[in-house]
N, C-alpha and C positions, 0 to 999 in steps of 0.2 A: 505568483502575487500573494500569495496566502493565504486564499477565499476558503470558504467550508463549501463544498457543493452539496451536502447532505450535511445534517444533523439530527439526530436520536438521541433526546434526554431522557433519562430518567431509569435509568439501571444502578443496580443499586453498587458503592463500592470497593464493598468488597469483591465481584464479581473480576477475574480479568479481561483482559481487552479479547480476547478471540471466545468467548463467551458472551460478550455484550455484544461485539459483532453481527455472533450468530441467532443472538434474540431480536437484532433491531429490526428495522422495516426494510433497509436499505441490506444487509445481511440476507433476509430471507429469500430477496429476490434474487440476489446473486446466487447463493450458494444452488437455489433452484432452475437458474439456468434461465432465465425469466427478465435479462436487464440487457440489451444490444449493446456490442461491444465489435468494434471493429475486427476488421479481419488480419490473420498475420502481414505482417508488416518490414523491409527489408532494415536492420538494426544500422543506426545513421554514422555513412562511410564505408556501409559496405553493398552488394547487387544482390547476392541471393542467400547471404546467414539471414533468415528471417526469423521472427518469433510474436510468441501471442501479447498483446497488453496485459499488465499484471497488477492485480495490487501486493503491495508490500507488507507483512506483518511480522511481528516477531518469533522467537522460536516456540510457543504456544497455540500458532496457528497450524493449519492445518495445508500440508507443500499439497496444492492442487491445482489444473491447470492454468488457472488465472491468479492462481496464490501463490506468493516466493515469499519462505522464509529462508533464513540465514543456517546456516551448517554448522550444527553442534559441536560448538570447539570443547565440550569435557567428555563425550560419547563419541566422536569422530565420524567419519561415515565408513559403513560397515565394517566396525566394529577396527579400524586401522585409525591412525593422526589425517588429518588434514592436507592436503594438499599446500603450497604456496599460493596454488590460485585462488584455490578456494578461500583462504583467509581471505585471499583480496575481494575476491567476490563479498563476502563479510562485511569487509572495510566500505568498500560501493554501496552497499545494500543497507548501512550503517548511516552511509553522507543521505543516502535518499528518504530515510525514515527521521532525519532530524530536519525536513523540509513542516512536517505535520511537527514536530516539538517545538519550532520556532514559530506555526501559524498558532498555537496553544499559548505560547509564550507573550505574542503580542496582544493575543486577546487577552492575557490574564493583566498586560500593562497598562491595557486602556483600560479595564474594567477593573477597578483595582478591590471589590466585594468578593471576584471570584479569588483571589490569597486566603478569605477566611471562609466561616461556613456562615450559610443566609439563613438567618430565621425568618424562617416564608413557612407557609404552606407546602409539603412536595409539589403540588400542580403550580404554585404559582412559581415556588423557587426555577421549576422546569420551563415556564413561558420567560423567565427572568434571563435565564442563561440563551433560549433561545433566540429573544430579541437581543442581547448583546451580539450572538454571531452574525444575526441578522445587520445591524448597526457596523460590527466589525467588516463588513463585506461592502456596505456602503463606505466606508469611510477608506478602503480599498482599493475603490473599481475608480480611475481616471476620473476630474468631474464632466469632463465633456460629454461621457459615455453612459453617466450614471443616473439621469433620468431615469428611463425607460426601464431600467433593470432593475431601478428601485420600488418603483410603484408595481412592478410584475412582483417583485419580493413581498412587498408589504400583501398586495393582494391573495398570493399564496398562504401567508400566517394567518390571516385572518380566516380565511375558508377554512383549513386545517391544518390544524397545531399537530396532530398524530405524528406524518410525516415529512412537512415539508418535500418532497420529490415532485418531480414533472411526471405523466404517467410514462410508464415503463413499455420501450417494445420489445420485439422478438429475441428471442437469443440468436447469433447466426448459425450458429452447430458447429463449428469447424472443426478436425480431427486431423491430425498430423504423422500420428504414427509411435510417435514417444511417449512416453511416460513422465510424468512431472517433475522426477526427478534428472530424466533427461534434457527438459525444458532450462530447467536452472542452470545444468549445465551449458547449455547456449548461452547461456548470460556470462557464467564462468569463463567460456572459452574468450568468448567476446573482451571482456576485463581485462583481460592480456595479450590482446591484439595489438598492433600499432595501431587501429583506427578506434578502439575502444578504450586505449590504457590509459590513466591522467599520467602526467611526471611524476608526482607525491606520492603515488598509493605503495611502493615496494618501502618506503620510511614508514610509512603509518599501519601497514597493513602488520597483523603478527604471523610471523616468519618459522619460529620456531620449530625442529621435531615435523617438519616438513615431507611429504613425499613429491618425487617429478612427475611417475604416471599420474593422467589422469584420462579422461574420456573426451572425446576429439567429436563436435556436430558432422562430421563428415562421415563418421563410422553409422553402419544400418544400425538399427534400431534392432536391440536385443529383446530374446522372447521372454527371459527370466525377470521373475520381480527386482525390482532395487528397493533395499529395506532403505528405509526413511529417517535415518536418524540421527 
């Protein structure tokens, strides 16, 4: 639907996004292992390819267990071309990061101050933008439904502007046995499944200077590092 579930203003922009990430409030507690996050999960269509929730970021983030970024199409990975799958993985991993550019898109259509820059105060310009997501999430959420979530909304800004978050529980610990960049590759494998493939992605995906091998979730989990790049 294209609600913000978190929001952290007020970094500055030059910064990039896996840097502001890692400064905000909602970053901190993640990367610390500090935000409950469900347990692996069977990937939908199949009984036992399972894998972790992840979030998504680009290739300035950092591939870790709960982090997928995209595979360096000018570095390759270790130090060879790309896989077929892997571009596709790319191209997937491409459609699901343009879910947050179009919740940015429509907030910037309603709000139409955020196209230029607000001469505010930084503190107020930051409560400015935070009420708009705020508003944007109202004007989102079904009206049937949207009592109760809005005055819980409004009540959380007004107590504290810092983070807006619910408080934070446990991490569950989970450990698998692979390595992050094995993880990805579950998602890769998956991307090319018949229960995972769309029709389009072999047209849109880049193809090019391609290799066939690649690494299969059914093979153990290897002891040597995989370079990351």
């Amino acid at each position: 639907m294209y609600k913000f579930i978190s929001v952290d203003v007020g970094s500055c922009g030059i910064n990039n996004d896996s840097t502001i990430f890692k400064d905000s409030v909602f970053g901190k507690e993640f990367l610390a292992r500090n935000i409950k996050l469900p347990d692996f999960k069977p990937l939908p269509g199949t009984a036992d390819l399972c894998a972790p929730h992840v979030l998504i970021g680009d290739e300035a983030f950092p591939c870790q267990e709960n982090i997928i970024r995209p595979f360096s199409r000018s570095k390759g990975y270790r130090g060879k071309p790309l896989t077929k799958s892997m571009n596709i993985f790319n191209y997937r991993h491409s459609r699901a990061r343009l879910t947050v550019e179009c919740a940015f898109g429509i907030l910037a259509a309603r709000w139409r101050m955020l196209h230029r820059r607000l001469i505010l105060h930084p503190e107020n310009a930051a409560d400015v933008v935070r009420a708009a997501c705020l508003l944007h999430n109202i004007l989102t959420t079904p009206t049937d439904h949207f009592t109760t979530a809005t005055e819980k909304n409004i009540r959380r800004f007004n107590e504290d502007k810092s983070s807006q978050l619910e408080p934070l529980g446990e991490f569950t610990g989970y450990h698998t046995g692979y390595d992050t960049s094995q993880i990805r590759m579950i998602f890769t494998c998956y991307f090319v499944s018949p229960e995972g493939s769309v029709p389009w992605q072999d047209k849109y995906a880049f193809v090019a200077n391609v290799r066939d091998d690649m690494w299969t979730p059914n093979q153990e989990p290897v002891s040597r590092d995989f370079d990351d790049e």
